[in-house]
C-alpha positions in Angstrom: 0.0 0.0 0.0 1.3 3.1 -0.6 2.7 5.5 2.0 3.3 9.0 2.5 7.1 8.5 1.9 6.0 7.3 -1.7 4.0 10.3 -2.3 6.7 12.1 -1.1 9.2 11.0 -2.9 7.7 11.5 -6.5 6.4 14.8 -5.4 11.0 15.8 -4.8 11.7 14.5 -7.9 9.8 17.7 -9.4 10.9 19.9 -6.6 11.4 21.0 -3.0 8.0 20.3 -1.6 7.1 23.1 1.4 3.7 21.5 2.7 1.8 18.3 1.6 -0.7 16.2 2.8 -2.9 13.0 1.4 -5.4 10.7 1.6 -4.6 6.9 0.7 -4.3 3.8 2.0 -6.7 1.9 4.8 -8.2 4.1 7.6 -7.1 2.9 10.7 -10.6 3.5 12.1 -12.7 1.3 9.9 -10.0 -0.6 8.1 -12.1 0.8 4.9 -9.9 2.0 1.9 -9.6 5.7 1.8 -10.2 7.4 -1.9 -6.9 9.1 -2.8 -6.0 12.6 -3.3 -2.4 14.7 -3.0 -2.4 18.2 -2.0 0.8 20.1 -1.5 3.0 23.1 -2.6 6.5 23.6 -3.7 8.5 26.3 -2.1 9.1 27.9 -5.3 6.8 26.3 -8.4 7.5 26.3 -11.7 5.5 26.3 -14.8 7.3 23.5 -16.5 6.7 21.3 -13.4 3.1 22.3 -13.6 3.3 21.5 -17.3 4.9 18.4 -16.8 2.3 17.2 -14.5 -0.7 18.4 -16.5 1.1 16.1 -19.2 1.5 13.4 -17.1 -1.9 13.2 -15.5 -3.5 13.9 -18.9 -1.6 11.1 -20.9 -2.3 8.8 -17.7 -4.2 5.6 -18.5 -5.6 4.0 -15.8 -8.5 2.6 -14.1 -10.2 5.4 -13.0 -10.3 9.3 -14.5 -7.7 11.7 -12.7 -7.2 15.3 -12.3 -4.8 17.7 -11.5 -5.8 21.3 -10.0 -3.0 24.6 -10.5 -6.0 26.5 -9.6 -5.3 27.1 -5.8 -2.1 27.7 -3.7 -2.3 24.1 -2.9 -1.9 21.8 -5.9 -4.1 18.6 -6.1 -4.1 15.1 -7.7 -7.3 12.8 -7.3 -9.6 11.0 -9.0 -12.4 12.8 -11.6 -14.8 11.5 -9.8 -13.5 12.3 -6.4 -13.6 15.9 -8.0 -16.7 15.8 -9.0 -17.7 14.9 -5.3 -16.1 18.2 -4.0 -17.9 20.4 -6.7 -21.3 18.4 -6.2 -20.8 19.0 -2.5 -22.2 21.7 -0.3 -19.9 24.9 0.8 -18.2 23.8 3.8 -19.3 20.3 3.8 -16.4 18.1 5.0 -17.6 14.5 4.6 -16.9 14.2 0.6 -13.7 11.7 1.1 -15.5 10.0 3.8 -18.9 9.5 2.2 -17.0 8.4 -1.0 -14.7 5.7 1.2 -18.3 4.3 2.9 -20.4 4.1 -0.6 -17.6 2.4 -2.9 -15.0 0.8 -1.3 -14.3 -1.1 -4.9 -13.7 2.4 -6.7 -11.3 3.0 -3.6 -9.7 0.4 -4.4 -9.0 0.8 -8.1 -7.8 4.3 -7.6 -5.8 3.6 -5.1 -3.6 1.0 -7.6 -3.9 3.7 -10.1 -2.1 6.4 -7.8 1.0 3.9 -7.3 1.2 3.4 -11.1 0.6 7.5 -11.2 3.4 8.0 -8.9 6.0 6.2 -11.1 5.2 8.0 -14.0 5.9 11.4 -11.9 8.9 9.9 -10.3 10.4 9.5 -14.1 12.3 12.3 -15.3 
């Protein structure tokens, strides 16, 4: 399963990462398999990193549809679906990745083997 020194890894091959923070892996609360998504910054980002990325998520074939958001100080990777959650969601309404992580575990599940696959592709130079 992957872990946050994986994420954190292929988010340093593209540069020096200030703040990040993630959802994968089993939730140690209900063993359940939480839907991933990557949110984090780079000290000082670049436009051919965020190119780079758009590429890479854009070009990515996997199991599920994925995203990647330049839109906010925060960058984000996650599912299409996942996104569509958030936008679907009321303002201020908190329980997107947990309501998503009760209804379809096996969607969990297949993202979550996408992200590892994802993360290899970033991790290449």
């Amino acid at each position: 399963m992957i872990d946050s020194a994986d994420v954190l890894h292929a988010l340093r091959v593209r540069g020096t990462v200030q703040w990040f923070r993630m959802s994968v892996g089993r939730d140690p609360l209900d063993a359940l398999v939480r839907p991933p998504m990557i949110a984090w910054r780079y000290v000082d980002p670049q436009d051919q990193v965020r190119d780079d990325l758009q590429r890479i998520v854009a070009a990515f074939e996997g199991d599920v549809e994925w995203v990647v958001d330049f839109s906010a100080r925060n960058w984000v990777i996650m599912p299409q679906r996942l996104s569509r959650e958030f936008a679907q969601a009321a303002e201020g309404y908190v329980g997107v990745l947990t309501d998503l992580k009760c209804a379809d575990q096996e969607f969990c599940i297949r993202a979550t083997a996408d992200l590892g696959a994802l993360l290899e592709r970033i991790r290449e130079p």
